[in-house]
C-alpha positions in Angstrom: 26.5 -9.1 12.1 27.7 -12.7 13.7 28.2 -10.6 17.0 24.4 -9.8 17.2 23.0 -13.2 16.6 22.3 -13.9 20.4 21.0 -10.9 21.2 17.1 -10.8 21.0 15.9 -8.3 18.7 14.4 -6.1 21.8 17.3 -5.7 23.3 19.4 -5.1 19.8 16.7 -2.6 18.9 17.1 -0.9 22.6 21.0 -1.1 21.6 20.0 0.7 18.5 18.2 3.7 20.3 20.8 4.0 22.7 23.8 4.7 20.8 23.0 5.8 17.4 22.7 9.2 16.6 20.2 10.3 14.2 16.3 9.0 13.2 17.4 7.8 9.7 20.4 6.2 10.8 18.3 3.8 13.8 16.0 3.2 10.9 18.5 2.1 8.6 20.3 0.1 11.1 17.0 -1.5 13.0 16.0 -2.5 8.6 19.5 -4.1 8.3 19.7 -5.9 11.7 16.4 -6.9 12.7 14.7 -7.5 9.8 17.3 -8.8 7.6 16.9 -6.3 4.4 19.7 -6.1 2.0 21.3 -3.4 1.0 20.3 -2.4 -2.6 15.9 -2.8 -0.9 17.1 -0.7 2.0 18.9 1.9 -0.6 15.7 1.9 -2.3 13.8 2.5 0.3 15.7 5.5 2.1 16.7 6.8 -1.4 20.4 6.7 -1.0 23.0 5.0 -2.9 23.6 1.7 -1.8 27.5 2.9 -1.0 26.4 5.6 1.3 24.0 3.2 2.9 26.6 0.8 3.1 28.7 3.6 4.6 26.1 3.9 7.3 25.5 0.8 8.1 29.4 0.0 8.6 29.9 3.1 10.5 27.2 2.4 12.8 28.1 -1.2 13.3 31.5 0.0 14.5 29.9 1.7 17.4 27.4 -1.2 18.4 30.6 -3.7 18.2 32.2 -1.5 21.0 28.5 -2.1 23.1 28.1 -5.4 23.0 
């Protein structure tokens, strides 16, 4: 997350839109980038397992790395 740190969090959420596919996914990643939550809160609150959303969230950085 170190690469995202001088990015405001407009643009980083306009980032977000852009490239991820999928509603849950944006959500997921705009919970874990923007506002910080951890991943066994944001498991919680999108009722997955904290390895899937762990899974999600590592899959998804992969393609904002490759944008910024």
């Amino acid at each position: 997350m170190n690469r995202f740190t001088n990015i405001s969090n407009t643009e980083l959420s306009q980032l977000i839109d852009e490239w991820i596919r999928g509603e849950r996914d944006r959500k997921i990643m705009k919970r874990r980038l923007i506002d910080g939550i951890c991943f066994e809160p944001l498991a919680e609150e999108f009722e997955l397992s904290v390895t899937h959303t762990w899974k999600i969230v590592e899959k998804n950085l992969k393609i904002l790395n490759t944008k910024v």
